[in-house]
C-alpha positions in Angstrom: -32.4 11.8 -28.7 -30.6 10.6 -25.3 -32.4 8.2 -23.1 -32.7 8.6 -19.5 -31.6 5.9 -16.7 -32.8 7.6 -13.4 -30.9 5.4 -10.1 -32.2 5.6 -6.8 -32.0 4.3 -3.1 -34.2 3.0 -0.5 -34.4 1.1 2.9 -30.4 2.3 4.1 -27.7 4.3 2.4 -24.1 3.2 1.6 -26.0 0.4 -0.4 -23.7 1.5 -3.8 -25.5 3.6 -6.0 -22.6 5.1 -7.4 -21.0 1.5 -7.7 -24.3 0.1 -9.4 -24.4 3.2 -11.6 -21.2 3.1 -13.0 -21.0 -0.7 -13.4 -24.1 -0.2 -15.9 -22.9 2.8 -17.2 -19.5 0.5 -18.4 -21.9 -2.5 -19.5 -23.7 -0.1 -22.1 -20.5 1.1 -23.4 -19.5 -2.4 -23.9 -22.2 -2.6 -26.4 -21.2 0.1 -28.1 -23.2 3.1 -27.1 -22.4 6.3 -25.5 -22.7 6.9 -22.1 -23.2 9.9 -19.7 -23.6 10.2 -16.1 -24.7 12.3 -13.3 -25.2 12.6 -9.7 -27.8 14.5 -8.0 -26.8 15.7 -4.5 -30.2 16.8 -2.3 -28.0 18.3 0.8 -27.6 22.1 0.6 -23.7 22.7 0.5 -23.1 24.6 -2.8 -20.6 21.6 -3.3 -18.7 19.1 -1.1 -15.3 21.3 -1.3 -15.9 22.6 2.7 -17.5 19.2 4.5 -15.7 17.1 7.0 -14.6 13.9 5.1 -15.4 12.3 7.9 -18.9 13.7 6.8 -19.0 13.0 2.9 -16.0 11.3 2.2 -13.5 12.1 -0.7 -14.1 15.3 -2.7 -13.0 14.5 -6.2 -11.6 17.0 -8.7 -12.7 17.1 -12.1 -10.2 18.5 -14.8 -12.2 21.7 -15.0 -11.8 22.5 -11.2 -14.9 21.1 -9.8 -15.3 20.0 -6.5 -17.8 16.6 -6.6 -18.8 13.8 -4.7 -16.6 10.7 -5.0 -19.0 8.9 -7.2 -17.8 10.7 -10.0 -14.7 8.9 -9.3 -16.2 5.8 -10.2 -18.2 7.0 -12.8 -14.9 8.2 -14.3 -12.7 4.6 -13.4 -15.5 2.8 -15.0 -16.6 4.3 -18.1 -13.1 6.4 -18.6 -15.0 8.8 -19.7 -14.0 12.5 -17.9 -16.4 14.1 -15.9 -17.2 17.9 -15.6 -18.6 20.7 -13.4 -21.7 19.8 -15.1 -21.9 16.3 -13.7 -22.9 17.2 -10.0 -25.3 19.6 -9.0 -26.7 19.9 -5.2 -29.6 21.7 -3.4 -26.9 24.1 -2.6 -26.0 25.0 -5.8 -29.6 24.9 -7.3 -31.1 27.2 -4.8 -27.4 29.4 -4.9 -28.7 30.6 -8.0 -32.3 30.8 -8.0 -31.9 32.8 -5.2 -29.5 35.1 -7.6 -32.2 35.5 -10.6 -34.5 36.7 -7.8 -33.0 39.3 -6.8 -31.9 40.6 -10.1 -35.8 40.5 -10.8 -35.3 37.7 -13.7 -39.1 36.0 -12.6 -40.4 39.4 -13.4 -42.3 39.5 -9.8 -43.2 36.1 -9.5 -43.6 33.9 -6.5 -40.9 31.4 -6.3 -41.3 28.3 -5.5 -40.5 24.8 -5.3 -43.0 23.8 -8.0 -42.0 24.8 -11.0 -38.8 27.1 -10.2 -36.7 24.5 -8.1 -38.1 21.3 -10.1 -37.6 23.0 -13.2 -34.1 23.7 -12.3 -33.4 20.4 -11.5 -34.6 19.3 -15.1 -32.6 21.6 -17.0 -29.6 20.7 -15.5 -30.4 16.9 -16.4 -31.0 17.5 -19.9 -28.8 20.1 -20.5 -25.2 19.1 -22.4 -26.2 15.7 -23.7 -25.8 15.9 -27.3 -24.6 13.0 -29.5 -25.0 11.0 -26.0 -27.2 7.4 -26.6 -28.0 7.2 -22.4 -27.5 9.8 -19.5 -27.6 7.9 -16.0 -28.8 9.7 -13.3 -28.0 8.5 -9.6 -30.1 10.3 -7.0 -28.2 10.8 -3.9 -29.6 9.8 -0.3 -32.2 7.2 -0.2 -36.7 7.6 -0.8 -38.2 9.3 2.3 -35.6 11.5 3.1 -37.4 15.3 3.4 -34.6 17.1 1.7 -34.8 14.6 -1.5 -38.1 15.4 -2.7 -38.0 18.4 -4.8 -35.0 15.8 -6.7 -38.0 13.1 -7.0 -40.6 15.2 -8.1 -38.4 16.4 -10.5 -37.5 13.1 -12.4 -41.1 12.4 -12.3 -41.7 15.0 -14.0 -38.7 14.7 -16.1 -39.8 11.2 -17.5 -43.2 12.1 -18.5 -41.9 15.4 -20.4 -39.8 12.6 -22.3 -41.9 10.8 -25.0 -43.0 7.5 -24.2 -39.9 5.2 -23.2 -37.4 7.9 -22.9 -37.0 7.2 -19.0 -36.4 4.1 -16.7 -36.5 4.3 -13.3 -34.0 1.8 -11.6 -34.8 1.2 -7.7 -31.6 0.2 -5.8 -32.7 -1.4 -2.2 -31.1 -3.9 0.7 -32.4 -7.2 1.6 -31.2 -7.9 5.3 -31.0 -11.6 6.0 -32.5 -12.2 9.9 -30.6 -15.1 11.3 -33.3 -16.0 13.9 -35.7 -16.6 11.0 -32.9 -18.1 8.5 -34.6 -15.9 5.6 -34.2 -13.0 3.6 -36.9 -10.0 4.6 -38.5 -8.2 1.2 -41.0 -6.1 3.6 -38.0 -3.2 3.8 -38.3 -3.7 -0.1 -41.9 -3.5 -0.4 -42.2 -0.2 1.7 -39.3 1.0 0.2 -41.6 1.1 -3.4 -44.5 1.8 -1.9 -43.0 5.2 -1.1 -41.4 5.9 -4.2 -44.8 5.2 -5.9 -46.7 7.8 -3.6 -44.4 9.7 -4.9 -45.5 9.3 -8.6 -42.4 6.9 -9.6 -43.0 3.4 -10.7 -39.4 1.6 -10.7 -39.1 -0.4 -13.9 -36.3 -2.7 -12.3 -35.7 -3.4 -8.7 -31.5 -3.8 -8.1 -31.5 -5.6 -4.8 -28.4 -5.6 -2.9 -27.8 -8.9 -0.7 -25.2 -11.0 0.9 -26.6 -14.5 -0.2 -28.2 -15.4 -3.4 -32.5 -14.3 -3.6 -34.8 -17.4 -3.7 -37.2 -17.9 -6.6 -39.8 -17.1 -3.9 -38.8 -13.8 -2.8 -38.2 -12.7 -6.4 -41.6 -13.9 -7.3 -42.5 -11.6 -4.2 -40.7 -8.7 -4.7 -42.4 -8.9 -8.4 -45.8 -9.0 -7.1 -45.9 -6.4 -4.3 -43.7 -4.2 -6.0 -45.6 -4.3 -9.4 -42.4 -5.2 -11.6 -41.6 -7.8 -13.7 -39.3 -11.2 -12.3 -37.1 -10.8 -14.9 -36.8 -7.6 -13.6 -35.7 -8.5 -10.1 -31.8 -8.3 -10.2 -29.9 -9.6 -7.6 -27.4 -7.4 -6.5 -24.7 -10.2 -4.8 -21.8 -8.6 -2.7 -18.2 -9.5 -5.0 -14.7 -9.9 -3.9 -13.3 -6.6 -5.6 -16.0 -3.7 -7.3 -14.2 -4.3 -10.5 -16.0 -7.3 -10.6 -19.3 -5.7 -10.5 -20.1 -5.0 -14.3 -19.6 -9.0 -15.0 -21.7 -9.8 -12.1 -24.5 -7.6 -12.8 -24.9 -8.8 -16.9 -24.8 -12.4 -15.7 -28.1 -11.2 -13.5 -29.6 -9.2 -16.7 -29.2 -5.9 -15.5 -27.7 -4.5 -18.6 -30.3 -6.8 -21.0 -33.6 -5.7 -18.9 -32.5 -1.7 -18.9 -32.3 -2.3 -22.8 -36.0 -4.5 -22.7 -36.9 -1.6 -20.9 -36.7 0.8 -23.3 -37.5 -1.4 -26.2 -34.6 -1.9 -27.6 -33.8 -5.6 -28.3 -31.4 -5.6 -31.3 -28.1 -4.0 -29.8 -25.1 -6.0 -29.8 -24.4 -8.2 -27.0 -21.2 -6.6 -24.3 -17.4 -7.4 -25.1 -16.1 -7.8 -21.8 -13.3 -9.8 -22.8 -10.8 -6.6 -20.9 -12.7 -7.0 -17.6 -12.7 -10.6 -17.4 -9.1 -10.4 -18.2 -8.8 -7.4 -15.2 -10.6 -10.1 -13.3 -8.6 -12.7 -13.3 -5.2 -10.6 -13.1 -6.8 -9.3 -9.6 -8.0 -13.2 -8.2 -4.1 -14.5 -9.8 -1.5 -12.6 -8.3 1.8 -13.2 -8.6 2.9 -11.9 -5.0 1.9 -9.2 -2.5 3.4 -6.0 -0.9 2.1 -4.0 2.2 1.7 0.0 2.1 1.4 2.0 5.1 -1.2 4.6 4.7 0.2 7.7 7.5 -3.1 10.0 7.2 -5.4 11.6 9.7 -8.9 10.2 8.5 -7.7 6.6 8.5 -11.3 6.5 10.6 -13.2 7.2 7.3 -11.9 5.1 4.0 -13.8 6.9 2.1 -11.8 9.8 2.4 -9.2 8.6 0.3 -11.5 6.8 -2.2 -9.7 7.1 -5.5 -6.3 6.7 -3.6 -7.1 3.5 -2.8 -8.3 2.3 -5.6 -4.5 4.1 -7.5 -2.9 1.8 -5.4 -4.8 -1.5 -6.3 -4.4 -0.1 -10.0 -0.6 -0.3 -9.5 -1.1 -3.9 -8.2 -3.1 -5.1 -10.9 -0.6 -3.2 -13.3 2.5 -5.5 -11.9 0.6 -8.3 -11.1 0.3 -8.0 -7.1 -2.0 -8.0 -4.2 -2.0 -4.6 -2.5 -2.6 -5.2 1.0 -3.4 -1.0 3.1 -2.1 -0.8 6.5 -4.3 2.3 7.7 -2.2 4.1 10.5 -3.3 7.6 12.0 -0.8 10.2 11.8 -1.5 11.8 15.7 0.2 8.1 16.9 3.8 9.3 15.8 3.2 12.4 17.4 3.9 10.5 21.0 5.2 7.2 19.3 8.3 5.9 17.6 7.4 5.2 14.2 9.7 2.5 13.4 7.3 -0.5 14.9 4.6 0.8 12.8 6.9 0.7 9.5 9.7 -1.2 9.6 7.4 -3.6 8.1 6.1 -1.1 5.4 7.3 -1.9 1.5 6.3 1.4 1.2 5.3 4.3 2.9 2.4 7.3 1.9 1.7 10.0 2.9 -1.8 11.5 1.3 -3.2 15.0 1.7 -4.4 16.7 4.4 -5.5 20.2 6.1 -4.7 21.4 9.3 -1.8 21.3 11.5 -3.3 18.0 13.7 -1.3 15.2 12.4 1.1 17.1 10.9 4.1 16.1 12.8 3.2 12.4 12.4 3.6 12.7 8.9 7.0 14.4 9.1 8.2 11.1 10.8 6.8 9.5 8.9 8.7 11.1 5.9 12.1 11.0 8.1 11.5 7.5 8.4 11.1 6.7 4.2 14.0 8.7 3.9 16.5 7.7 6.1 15.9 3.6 6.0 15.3 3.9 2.1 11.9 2.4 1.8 9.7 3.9 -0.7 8.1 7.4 -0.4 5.4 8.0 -2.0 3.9 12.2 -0.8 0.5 13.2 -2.1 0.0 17.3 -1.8 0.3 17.8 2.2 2.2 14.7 2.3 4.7 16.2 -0.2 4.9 19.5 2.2 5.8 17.5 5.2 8.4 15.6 3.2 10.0 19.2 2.2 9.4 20.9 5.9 11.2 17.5 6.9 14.3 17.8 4.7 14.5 21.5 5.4 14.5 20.9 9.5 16.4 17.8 9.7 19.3 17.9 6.6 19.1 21.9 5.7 19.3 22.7 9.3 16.5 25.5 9.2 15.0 24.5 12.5 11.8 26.6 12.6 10.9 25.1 9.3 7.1 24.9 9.1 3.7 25.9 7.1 2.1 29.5 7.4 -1.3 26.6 7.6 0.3 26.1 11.4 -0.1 29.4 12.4 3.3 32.3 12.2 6.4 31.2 11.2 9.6 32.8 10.8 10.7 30.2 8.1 7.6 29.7 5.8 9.2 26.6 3.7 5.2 26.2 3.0 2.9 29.6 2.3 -0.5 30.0 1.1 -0.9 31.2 -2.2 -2.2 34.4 -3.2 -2.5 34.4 -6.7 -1.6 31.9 -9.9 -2.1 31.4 -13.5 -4.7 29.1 -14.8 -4.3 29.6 -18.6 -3.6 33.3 -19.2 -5.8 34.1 -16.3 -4.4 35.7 -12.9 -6.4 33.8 -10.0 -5.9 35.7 -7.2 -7.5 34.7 -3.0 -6.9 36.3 0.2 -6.0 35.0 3.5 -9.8 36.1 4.6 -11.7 35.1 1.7 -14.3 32.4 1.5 -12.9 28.4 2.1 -15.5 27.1 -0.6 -14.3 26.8 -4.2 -11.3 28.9 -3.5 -8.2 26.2 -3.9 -6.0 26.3 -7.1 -7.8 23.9 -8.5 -8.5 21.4 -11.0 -5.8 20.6 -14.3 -2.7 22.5 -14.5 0.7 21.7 -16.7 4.0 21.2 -14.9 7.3 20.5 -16.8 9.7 18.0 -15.6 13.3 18.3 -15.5 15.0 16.2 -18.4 16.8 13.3 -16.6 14.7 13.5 -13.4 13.4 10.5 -11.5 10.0 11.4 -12.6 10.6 12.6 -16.2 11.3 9.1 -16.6 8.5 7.9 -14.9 6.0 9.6 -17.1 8.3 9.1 -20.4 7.6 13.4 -20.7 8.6 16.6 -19.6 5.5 17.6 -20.1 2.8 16.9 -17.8 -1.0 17.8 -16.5 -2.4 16.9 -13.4 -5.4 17.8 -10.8 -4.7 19.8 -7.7 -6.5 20.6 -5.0 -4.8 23.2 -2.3 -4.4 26.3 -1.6 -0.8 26.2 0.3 2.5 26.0 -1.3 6.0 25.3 -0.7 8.3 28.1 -1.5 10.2 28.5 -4.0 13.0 30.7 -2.0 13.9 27.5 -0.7 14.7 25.4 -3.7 18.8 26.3 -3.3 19.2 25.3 0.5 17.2 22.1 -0.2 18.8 21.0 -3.5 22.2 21.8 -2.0 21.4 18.7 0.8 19.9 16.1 -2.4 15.7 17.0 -2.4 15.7 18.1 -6.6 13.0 20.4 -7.2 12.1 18.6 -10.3 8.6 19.6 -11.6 7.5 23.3 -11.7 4.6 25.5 -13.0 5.5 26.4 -16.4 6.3 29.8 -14.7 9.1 28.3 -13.0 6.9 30.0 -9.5 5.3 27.0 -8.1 7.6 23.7 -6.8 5.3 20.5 -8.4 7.5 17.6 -7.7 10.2 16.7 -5.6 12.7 14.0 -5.3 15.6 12.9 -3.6 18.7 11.9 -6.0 20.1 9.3 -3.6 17.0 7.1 -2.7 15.6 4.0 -4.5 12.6 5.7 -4.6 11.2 9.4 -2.8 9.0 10.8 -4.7 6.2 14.0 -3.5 4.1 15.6 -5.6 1.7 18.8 -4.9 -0.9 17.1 -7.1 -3.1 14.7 -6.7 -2.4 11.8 -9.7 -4.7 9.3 -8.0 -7.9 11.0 -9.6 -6.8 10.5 -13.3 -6.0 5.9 -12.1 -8.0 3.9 -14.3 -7.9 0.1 -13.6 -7.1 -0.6 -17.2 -4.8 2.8 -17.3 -3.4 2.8 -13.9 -1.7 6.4 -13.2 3.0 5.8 -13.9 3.7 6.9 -10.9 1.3 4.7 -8.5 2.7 1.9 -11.3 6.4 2.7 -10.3 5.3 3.0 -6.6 4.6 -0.4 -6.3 7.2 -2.0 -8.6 9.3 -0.3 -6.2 7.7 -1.6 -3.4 8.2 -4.7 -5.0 11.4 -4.3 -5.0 11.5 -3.4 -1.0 9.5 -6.6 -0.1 12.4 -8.6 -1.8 15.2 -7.0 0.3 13.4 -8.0 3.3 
């Protein structure tokens, strides 16, 4: 029978939850059992497909199509284990369909209610799916006190004392600000912190507590007494150069060993870690560094491009290199020459997108990779703007633009209105709902024998995530491959344009999906792994 690891917040958010979860969720692996985890989402979006990422962030895509929050992206990096629509459930989604077994009269005229009908719903999607799994960890997102979280902590309360005894461990993630005019930690944030957790019916069995200098023996003898946990219990959560470092970090504290004390278990095998200290010291020892320039248009909000980051530091730690991201916002070429924002650049890339603001800053951008040679690396929308580029400026089709922009009389991108997924025809309209209505998820794409990219990958055969619901078209191919762009990845339908490349560069490269979500540090993706050998490369011709 699984165990239960439930992960929550208090005192601030953005204290790394997801981080801390995933860090432990690699340790157990380490010693050998099997791992599962989950995040619980208390805002009511159905999922986070149609919010701002200025607002949440990344939205990362899970092989079967689902939508999720970006911890699922560390969950996945970490433990490189792939997660699923089942991994991430929301308010949204949970009262989405209660509300739909209500009105088809499946409570048989009952009230509905928070208590038991929401709660209960929350539990069975916990428990559900977790066969032949040793621990499930759950993160809780948003932080103790907030009003929309409670039906989530009511319902792992619940959870752990359906469980039998030592089933369930509750894991309390908090901050301990340091106050400069007193020269000393503060636990009193802590100690309320529990104290409402506890009204709520939770007792935290270890307190993670997140810090920017080491915890003295007094305020861990502290947090022990006013918080009603053991010492032992009080891990120091110290901020690290690089997250990959975290799993190391948080044995060394104990984490790993009290979660296991916790439930009793005291003979498993102690964590081989030999591959992340290895990781470690490839990332502190490089052997050189190159610069990318990031061209996107929520440079404001890093979190946007979560896993793309981390891709790019994957290549780096796959050819031995520091990976230093130069953030630039795309609207700044729209009134600027781009050249004294690049010419520096060993390479250039351009990530995905929506919307028509930016747009033509990205085009530059893509004019500029192409005609001073420097490496071009286009992500979905940043692949688009490379083609609507190549088409305006080499093909000569002027009005060259995206039906996403409003009417066009040259639609080199389109919206698509229907596709295959499997032997199933998807089909969307121009009017239908935004949420959950991209092509999305893993489809196959074959690769043109001889093709930059075949060789990349070492196949003609490949599957990747997408996310998107526009397309360049295909009527184009001829006019653009007649001026060098090679249209050489397509749907297996031969309908859908996947990768594109120019014959003549060192390195141009745009693909319509999104690679950077199946990185792993110790499996970075081939083509962020050629990206920065080429960039490599750049920084030696400078």
């Amino acid at each position: 029978m699984a165990r239960y690891v439930f992960i929550t917040g208090g005192v601030v958010s953005s204290l790394g939850k997801g981080i801390a979860s995933a860090a432990l969720g690699a340790l157990l692996e380490a010693r050998g059992f099997r791992v599962r985890l989950r995040k619980l989402d208390p805002y009511l979006n159905v999922d986070p497909g149609t919010m701002s990422p200025y607002q949440h962030g990344e939205v990362f895509v899970t092989e079967d199509g689902a939508e999720t929050d970006l911890d699922l992206g560390h969950y996945e990096r970490f433990t490189g284990r792939n997660a699923n629509r089942m991994d991430n459930i929301t308010t949204g989604r949970i009262y989405q369909d209660i509300i739909s077994k209500e009105r088809r009269g499946d409570y048989l005229g009952a009230t509905v209610q928070v208590i038991p009908h929401v709660t209960d719903a929350i539990k069975n999607f916990i428990k559900d799916g977790n066969e032949g799994v040793d621990f499930v960890l759950c993160e809780i997102g948003g932080t103790v006190g907030d009003i929309e979280g409670l039906p989530f902590f009511e319902a792992i309360r619940q959870f752990g004392n359906d469980l039998p005894r030592g089933h369930a461990v509750y894991i309390h993630l908090t901050l301990l600000p340091y106050i400069p005019a007193a020269g000393e930690l503060k636990t009193k944030p802590t100690q309320h912190s529990v104290k409402e957790l506890r009204s709520i019916g939770i007792q935290p069995d270890i307190l993670l507590v997140r810090a920017d200098r080491p915890l003295p023996d007094d305020e861990r003898r502290k947090l022990s007494l006013f918080c009603n946990v053991r010492k032992s219990a009080v891990i120091q959560a110290l901020d690290v150069e690089n997250i990959y470092e975290v799993p190391i970090a948080y044995h060394r504290e104990g984490l790993d060993t009290e979660v296991l004390a916790a439930f009793g278990i005291t003979d498993a095998r102690a964590p081989d870690l030999t591959r992340w200290e290895e990781m470690g010291a490839r990332i502190r020892n490089p052997e050189g560094a190159v610069t990318i320039a990031i061209v996107g248009k929520y440079t404001g909000m890093k979190d946007a491009y979560k896993s793309l980051t981390e891709a790019l530091h994957h290549g780096g730690i796959a050819n031995t290199v520091k990976v230093n991201l130069e953030w630039i916002e795309s609207e700044i070429f729209e009134h600027e020459d781009p050249t004294p924002y690049l010419e520096w650049a060993d390479g250039i890339l351009v990530p995905g997108g929506f919307g028509e603001r930016g747009s033509g800053g990205k085009i530059k951008a893509a004019s500029f990779a192409r005609n001073r040679k420097v490496p071009y690396f286009g992500i979905c929308f940043g692949m688009q703007m490379a083609v609507i580029e190549a088409a305006r400026n080499l093909a000569g089709i002027e009005e060259a633009s995206s039906t996403e922009f409003g009417p066009t009389r040259e639609p080199v991108v389109g919206l698509m209105t229907e596709w295959l997924r499997g032997n199933t025809l998807e089909r969307r309209s121009a009017g239908g709902d935004l949420g959950g209505s991209m092509r999305l998820g893993a489809y196959a794409a074959n690769l043109e024998r001889g093709s930059r990219i075949a060789g990349i990958y070492g196949a003609t055969e490949i599957s990747e995530r997408h996310r998107h619901r526009y397309e360049i078209n295909v009527g184009y191919r001829d006019r653009l491959e007649q001026h060098g762009m090679r249209f050489a990845g397509m749907s297996p339908n031969g309908l859908l344009p996947e990768t594109v490349e120019f014959v003549d560069h060192p390195w141009f490269i745009g693909v319509q999906y999104h690679p950077e979500l199946k990185s792993r540090p110790f499996d970075p993706h081939p083509l962020f792994r050629s990206f920065i050998a080429a960039a490599v490369e750049q920084s030696r011709l400078v």
